[in-house]
BAMARTI-118218 format. One record per residue: x, y, z of N, C-alpha, C, O in turn; residue number from 1. Coordinates in Angstrom, 1 decimal. Layout:
! BAMARTI-118218
- X,Y,Z,X,Y,Z,X,Y,Z,X,Y,Z,NUM
...
END
This chain:
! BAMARTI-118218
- 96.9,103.1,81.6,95.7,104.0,81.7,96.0,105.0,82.8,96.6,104.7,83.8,1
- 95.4,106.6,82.6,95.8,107.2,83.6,94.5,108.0,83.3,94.2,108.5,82.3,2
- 93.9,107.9,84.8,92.2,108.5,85.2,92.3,109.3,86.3,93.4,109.1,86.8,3
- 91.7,110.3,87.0,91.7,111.5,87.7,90.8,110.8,89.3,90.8,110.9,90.6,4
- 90.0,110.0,88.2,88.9,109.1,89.0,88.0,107.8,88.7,86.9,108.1,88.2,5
- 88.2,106.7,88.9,87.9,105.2,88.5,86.9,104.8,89.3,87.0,104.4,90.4,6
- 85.7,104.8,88.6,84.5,103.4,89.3,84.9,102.3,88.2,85.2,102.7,87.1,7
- 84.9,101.5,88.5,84.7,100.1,87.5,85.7,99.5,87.6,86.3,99.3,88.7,8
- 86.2,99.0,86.1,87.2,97.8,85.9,88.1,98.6,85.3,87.8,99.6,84.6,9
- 89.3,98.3,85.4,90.8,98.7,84.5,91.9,97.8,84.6,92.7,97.7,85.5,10
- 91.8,97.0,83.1,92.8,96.4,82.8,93.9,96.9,82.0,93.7,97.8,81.2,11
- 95.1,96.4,82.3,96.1,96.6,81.7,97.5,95.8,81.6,98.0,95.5,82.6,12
- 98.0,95.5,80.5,99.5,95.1,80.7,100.4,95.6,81.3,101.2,94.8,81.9,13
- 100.6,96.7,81.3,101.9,97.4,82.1,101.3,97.6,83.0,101.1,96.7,83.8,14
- 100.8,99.3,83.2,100.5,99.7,84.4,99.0,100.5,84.3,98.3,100.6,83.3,15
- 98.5,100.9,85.7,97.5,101.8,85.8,98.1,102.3,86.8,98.8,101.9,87.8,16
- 97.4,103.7,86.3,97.4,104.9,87.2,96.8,106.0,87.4,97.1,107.0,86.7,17
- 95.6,106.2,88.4,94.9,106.5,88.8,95.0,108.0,89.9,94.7,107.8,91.1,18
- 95.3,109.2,89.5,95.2,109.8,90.7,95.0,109.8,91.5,95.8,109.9,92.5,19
- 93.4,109.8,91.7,92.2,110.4,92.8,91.8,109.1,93.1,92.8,108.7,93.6,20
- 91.2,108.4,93.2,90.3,107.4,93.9,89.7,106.6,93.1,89.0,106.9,92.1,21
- 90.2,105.1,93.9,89.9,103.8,92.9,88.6,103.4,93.9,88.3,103.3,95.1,22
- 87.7,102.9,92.3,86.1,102.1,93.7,86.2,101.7,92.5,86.2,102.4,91.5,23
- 86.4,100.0,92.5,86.2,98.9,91.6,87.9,98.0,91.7,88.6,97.7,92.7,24
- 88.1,97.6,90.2,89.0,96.6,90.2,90.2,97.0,89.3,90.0,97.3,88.1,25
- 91.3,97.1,89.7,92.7,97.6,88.9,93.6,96.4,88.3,94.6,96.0,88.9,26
- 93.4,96.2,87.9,94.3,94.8,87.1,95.5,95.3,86.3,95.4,95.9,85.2,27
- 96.9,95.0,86.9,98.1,95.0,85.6,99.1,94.2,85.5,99.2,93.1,86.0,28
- 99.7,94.5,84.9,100.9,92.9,84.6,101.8,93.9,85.6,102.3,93.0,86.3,29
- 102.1,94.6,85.9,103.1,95.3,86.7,103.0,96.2,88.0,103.5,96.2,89.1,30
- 102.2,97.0,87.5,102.5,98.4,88.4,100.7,98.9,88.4,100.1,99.2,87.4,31
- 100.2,99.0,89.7,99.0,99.5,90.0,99.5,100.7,90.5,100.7,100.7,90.9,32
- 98.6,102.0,90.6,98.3,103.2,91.7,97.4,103.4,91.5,96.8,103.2,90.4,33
- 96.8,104.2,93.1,96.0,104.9,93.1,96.1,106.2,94.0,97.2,106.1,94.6,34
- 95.5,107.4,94.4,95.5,108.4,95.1,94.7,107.7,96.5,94.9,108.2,97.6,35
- 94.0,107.0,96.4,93.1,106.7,97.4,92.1,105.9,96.9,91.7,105.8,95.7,36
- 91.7,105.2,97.9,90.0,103.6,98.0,89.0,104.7,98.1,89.2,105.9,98.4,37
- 87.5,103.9,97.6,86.4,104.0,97.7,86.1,103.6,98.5,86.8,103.8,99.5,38
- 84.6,102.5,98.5,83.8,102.1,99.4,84.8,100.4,99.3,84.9,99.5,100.2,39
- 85.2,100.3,97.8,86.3,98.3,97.8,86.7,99.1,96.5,86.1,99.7,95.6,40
- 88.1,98.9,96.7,89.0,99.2,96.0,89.8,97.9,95.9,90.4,97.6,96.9,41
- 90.1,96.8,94.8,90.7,96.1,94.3,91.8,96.4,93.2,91.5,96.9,92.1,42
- 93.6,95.9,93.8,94.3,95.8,92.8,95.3,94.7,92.9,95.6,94.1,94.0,43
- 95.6,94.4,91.9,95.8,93.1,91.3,97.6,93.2,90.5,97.6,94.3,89.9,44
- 98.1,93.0,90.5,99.3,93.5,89.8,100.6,93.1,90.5,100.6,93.0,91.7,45
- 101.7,92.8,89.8,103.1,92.6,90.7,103.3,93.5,91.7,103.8,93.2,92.8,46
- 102.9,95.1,91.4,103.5,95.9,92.4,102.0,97.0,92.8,101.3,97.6,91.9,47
- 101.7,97.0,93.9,100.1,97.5,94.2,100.8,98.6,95.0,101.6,98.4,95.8,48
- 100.2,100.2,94.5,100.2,101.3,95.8,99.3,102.1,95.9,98.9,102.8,95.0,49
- 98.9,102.0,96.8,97.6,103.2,96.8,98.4,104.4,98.4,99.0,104.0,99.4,50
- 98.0,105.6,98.0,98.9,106.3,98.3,97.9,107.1,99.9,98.5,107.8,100.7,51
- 96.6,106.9,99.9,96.2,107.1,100.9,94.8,106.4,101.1,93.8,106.4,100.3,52
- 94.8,105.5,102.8,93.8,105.1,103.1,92.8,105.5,103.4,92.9,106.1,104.4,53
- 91.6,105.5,102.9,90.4,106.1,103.4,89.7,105.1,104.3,89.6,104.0,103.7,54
- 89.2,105.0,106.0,89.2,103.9,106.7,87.3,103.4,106.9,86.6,102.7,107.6,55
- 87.1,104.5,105.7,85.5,104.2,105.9,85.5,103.3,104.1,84.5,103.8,103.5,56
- 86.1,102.5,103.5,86.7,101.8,102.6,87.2,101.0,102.9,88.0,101.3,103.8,57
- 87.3,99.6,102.3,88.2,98.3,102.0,89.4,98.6,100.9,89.5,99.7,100.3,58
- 90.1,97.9,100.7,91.8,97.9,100.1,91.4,96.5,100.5,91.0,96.0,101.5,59
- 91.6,96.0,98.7,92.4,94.2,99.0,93.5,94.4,97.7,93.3,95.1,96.7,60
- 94.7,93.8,98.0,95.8,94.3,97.2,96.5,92.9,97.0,97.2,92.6,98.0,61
- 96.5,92.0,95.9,97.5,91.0,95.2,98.3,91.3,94.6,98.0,92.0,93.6,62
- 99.6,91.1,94.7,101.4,91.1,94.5,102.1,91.0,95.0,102.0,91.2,96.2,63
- 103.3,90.6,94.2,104.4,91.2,95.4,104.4,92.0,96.3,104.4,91.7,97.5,64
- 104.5,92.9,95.9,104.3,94.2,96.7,103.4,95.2,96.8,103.1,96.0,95.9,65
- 102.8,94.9,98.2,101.4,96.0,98.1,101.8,96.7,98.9,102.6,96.3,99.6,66
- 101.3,98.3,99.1,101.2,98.8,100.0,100.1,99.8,99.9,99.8,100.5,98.9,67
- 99.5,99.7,101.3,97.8,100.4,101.4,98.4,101.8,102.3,98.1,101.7,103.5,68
- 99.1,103.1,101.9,99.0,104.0,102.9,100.4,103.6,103.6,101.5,103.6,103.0,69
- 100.2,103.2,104.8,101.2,102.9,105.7,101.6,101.6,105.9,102.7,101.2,106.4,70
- 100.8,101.0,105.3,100.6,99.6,105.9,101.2,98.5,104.4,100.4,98.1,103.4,71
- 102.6,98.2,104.5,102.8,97.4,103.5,103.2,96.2,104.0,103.9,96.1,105.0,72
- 102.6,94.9,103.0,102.5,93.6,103.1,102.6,92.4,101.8,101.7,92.2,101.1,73
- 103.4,91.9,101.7,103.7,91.1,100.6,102.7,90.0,99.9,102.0,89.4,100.7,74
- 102.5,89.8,98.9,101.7,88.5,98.4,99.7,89.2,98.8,98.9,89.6,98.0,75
- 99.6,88.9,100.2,98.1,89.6,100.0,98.0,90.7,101.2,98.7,90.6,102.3,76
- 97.0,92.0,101.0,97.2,93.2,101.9,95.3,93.2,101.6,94.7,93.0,100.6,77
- 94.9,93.4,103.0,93.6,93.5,102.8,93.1,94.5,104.5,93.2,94.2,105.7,78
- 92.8,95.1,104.1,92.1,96.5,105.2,91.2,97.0,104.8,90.8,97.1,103.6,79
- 90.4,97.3,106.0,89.3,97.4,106.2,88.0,96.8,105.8,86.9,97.4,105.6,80
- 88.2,95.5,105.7,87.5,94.3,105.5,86.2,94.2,106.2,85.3,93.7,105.6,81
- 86.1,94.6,107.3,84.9,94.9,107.8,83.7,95.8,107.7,82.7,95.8,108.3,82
- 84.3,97.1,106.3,83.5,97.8,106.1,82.5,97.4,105.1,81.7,98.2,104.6,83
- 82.7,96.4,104.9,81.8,95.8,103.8,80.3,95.3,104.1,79.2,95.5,103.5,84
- 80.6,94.6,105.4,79.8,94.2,106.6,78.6,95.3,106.7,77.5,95.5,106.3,85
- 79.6,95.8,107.4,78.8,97.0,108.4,77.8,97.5,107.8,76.8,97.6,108.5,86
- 77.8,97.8,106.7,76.6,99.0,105.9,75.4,97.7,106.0,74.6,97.9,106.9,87
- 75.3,96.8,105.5,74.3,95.9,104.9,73.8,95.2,106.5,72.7,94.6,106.5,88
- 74.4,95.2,107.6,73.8,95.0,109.1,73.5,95.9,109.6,72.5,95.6,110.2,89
- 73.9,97.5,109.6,73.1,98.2,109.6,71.7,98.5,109.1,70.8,99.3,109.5,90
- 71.6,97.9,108.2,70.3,98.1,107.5,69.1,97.2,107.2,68.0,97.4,106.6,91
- 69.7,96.0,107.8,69.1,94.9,108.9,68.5,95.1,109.7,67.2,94.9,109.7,92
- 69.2,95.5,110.5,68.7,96.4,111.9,67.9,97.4,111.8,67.3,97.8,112.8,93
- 67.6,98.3,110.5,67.3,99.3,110.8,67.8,100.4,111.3,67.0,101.1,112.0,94
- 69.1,100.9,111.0,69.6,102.2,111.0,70.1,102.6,110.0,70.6,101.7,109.3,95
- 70.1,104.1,109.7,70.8,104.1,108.4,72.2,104.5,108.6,72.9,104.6,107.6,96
END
């Protein structure tokens, strides 16, 4: 599959590839990309790249080989984990 821009789900056997910005779930038997995360960007695949971090977004990345931007990590890669948090305590609290 090749999209400019991805909300949702994308499965595939080989590969996906994604220009612009993944917000949802990338699934492949091989080879993920993307141009850049949303607000949770999920990819799943032997080989995961997303080619730029956005740090107001989550990246969780299963395979062999992931890499989020700069930051490459084997088996599991997961950044900015806390932005998931933040929005929904903010609004707890009362700020927007």
């Amino acid at each position: 599959m090749t999209d400019s821009l991805r909300n949702g789900v994308s499965l595939s056997w080989g590969a996906n590839v994604i220009g612009e910005r993944l917000n949802g779930l990338s699934v492949a038997g091989w080879y993920n990309y993307a141009g850049s995360n949303g607000r949770l960007a999920v990819q799943i695949g032997a080989f995961n790249n997303l080619d730029h971090y956005d740090p107001d977004g989550t990246v969780v990345q299963v395979g062999w080989y992931n890499r989020a931007a700069e930051q490459s990590i084997p088996f599991l890669n997961v950044r900015g984990i806390s932005n998931l948090f933040e929005r929904p305590l903010r609004a707890l609290r009362g700020h927007p």
